[in-house]
ZAMARGU-4260 file (C-alpha; in steps of 0.2 Angstrom, whole numbers, plus 5000, padded with zeros to 4 digits):
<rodrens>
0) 4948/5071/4931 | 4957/5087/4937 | 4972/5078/4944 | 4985/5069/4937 | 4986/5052/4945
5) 4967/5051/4947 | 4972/5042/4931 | 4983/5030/4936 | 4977/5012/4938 | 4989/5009/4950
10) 4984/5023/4961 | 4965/5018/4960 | 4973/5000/4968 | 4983/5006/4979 | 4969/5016/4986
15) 4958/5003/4985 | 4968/4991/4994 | 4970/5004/5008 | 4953/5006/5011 | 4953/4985/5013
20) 4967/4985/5023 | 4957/5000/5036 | 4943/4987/5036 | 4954/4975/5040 | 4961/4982/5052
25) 4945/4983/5064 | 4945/4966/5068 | 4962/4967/5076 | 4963/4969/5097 | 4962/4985/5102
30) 4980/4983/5111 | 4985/4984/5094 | 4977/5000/5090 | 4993/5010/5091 | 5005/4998/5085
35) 5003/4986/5071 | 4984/4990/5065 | 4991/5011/5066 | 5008/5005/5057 | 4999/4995/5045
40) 4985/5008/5041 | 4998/5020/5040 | 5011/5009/5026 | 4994/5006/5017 | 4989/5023/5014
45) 5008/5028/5009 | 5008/5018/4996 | 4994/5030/4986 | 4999/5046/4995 | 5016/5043/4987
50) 5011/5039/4970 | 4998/5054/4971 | 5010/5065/4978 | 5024/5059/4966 | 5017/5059/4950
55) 5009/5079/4951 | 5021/5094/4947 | 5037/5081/4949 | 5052/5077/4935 | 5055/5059/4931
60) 5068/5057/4942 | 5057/5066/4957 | 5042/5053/4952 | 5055/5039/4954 | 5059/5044/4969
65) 5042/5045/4977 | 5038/5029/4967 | 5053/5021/4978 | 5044/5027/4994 | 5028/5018/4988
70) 5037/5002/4984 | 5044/5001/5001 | 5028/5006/5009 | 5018/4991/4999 | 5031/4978/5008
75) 5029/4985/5024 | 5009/4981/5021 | 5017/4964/5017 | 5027/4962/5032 | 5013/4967/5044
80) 5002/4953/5035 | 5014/4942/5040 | 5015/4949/5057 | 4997/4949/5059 | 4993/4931/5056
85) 5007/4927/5066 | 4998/4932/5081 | 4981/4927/5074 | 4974/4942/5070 | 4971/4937/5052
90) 4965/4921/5044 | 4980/4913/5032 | 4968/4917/5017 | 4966/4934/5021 | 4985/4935/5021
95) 4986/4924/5006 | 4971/4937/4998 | 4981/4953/5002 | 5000/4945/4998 | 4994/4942/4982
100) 4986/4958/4981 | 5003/4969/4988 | 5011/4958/4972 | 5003/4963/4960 | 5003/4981/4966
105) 5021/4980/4967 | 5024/4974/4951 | 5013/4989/4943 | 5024/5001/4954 | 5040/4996/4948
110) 5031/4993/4929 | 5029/5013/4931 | 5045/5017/4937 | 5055/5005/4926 | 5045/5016/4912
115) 5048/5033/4917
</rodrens>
């Protein structure tokens, strides 16, 4: 793998979880397509852009940092969950499915960035 956090298990789910949250995100109305399914799309992919983006050519402390960014990106996925079932654009599993998810995600973040 020529880049650094291609080997990071915690990158690989935070994209993968990303790429569930876009698909997700298709089923909302498309009123929403520029407020909460963008915001949400958007918190989701920031979470692996700023653990990639962190962990290549940074110091610790840098990598921290960026690791900080993703933490807060990861509950603002957790928020929007809880924002989209509100108004019923989601199922309460599907919340429930991602929440757990976003936990465990969160938990691997700060794991790294306890470690570093």
């Amino acid at each position: 793998m020529a880049f650094k956090f291609e080997n990071l298990k915690v990158w690989h789910l935070a994209a993968d979880l990303s790429n569930q949250i876009d698909t997700l995100t298709k089923s909302f109305p498309s009123e929403e397509k520029y407020s909460l399914s963008s915001q949400i799309k958007r918190a989701a992919d920031s979470v692996a852009l700023n653990i990639a983006e962190g962990c290549t050519g940074q110091s610790d402390p840098q990598f921290k940092r960026f690791l900080g960014i993703a933490l807060r990106s990861a509950i603002e996925v957790v928020a929007a969950l809880f924002l989209a079932r509100g108004r019923n654009y989601i199922s309460e599993e599907s919340k429930r499915k991602f929440y757990t998810e976003y936990e465990i995600l969160c938990k691997m973040i700060t794991g790294l960035r306890d470690s570093l």
